[in-house]
LUMMIZA-420847 format. One record per residue (C-alpha): residue in one letter; x, y, z. Coordinates in steps of 0.25 Angstrom, whole numbers, plus 5000, padded with zeros to 4 digits. Layout:
AXYZ ...
***
This chain:
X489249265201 X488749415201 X487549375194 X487249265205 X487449345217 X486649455209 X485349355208 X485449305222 X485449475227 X484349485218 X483649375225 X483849415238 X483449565235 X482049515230 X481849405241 X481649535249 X480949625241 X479949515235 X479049515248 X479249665250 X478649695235 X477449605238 X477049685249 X477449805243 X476549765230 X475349715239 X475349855248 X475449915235 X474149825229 X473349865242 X473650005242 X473149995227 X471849915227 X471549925243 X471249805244 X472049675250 X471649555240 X471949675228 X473249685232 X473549525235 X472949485223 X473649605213 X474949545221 X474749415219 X474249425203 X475649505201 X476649395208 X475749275202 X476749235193 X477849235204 X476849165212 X476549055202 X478149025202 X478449035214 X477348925219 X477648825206 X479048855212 X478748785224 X477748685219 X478648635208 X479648615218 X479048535226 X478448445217 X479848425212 X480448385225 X479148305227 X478548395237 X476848385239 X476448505234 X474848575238 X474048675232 X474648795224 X474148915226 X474349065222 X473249135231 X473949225241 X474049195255 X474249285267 X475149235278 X475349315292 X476849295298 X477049305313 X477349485311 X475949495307 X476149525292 X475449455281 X476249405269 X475549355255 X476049245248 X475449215234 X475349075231 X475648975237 X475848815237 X475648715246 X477048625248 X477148505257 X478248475268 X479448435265 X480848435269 X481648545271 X482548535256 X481248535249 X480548635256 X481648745253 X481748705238 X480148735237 X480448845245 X481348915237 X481048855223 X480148985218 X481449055220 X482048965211 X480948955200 X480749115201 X482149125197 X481949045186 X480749115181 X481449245183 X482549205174 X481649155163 X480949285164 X482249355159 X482549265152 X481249265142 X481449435145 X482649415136 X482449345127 X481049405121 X481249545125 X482249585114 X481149515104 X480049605111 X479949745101 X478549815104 X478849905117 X477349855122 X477749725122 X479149745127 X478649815140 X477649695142 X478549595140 X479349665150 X478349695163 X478049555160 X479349505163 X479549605173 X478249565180 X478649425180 X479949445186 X479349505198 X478249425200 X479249295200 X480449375207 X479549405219 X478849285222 X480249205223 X480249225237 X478849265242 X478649145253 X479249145267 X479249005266 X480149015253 X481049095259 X481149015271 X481648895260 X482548995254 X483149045266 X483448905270 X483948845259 X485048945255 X486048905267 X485948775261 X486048815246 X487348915251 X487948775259 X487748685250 X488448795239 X489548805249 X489748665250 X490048645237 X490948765236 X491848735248 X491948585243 X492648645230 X491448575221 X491548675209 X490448695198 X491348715185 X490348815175 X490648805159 X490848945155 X489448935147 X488648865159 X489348985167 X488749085156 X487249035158 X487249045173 X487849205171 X486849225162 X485749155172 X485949225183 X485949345173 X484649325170 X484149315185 X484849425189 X484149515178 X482849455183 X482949465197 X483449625194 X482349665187 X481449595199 X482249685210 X482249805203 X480749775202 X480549755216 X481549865220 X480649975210 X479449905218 X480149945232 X480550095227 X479150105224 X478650085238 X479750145245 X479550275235 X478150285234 X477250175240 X477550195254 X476950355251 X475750275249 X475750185259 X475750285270 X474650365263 X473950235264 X474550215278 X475050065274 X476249995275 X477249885269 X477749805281 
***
């Protein structure tokens, strides 16, 4: 149980931080390279694997629940809300009308898949690690997973639209949990089946760690350093 309530804490911290890191990372490009289409494409090289899951996310869900699905597409898109401020996303696919069900399962299945991704992730960290000897290769082998983990972690919640499907189908994901529960229906675990779901949400938890701490380290970079730069340039994160 401490494992499970751990991963959904993890979760929720980097449902806030992920858009706040893209724009720190785009501000951050700009300043750098002084040029908009610099930063937006640096930004969206480094979350292209994120990117790439995230859509085949939704894509592959809908063909599964037999949804008509367009064009996939992973050039950036600029979209001004109603405060006047312009949000990037990175890729996108086109999905068609459908019922509400089906529209929050697409909504949310990037969510699902990242975490997925993010435990094989670890997964392959521990078991070819300890066979890695050269320090060289160990260090690559490392930033790689590292990088990976990021870019996957902080594209699980990047569209509004997502998160609207999220929002929405958590009250009936907790109803339909506490239904079962006050009915008395009990799920009865075998101590082994017990064991691979400890050791599951193990994994993710080690995972989506690392990511946090990332982002966190990211955040102490901007709130220690960056924003002296940012006044000398007379810029500002909104």
């Amino acid at each position: 149980m401490y494992y499970v309530a751990l991963v959904i804490g993890e979760l929720l911290i980097l449902l806030i931080l992920s858009d706040r890191i893209g724009k720190i990372l785009y501000t951050i490009f700009f300043l750098i390279f002084r040029s908009k289409n610099a930063a937006i494409g640096l930004l969206t090289f480094i979350y292209l694997p994120g990117t790439v899951i995230h859509e085949l996310g939704h894509l592959l869900t809908a063909e599964i629940l037999r949804v008509p699905t367009g064009p996939l597409s992973f050039t950036p898109e600029f979209d001004t809300n109603k405060h006047g401020q312009t949000d990037i996303q990175i890729g996108s696919v086109k999905i068609a009308k459908t019922d509400p069900l089906r529209k929050y399962l697409i909504g949310v299945a990037p969510v699902f898949v990242g975490i997925f991704f993010l435990y094989l992730l670890v997964w392959i960290f521990e078991k070819y690690w300890p066979g890695i000897t050269d320090s060289l290769p160990r260090w690559l082998f490392l930033s790689l997973i590292a990088y990976l983990l990021f870019a996957v972690s902080n594209n699980m919640f990047s569209s509004k639209k997502d998160l609207e499907g999220f929002i929405l189908v958590v009250p009936i994901v907790i109803f339909v949990i506490a239904t079962i529960y006050f009915a008395g229906i009990r799920i009865n675990l075998t101590p082994q089946t017990t064991e691979n779901l400890i050791h599951l949400f193990q994994i993710l938890a080690k995972a989506l760690g690392i990511v946090t701490g990332i982002n966190i380290a990211i955040l102490l970079f901007n709130i220690l350093f960056f924003r002296g730069l940012l006044k000398l340039f007379h810029l500002q994160i909104k």
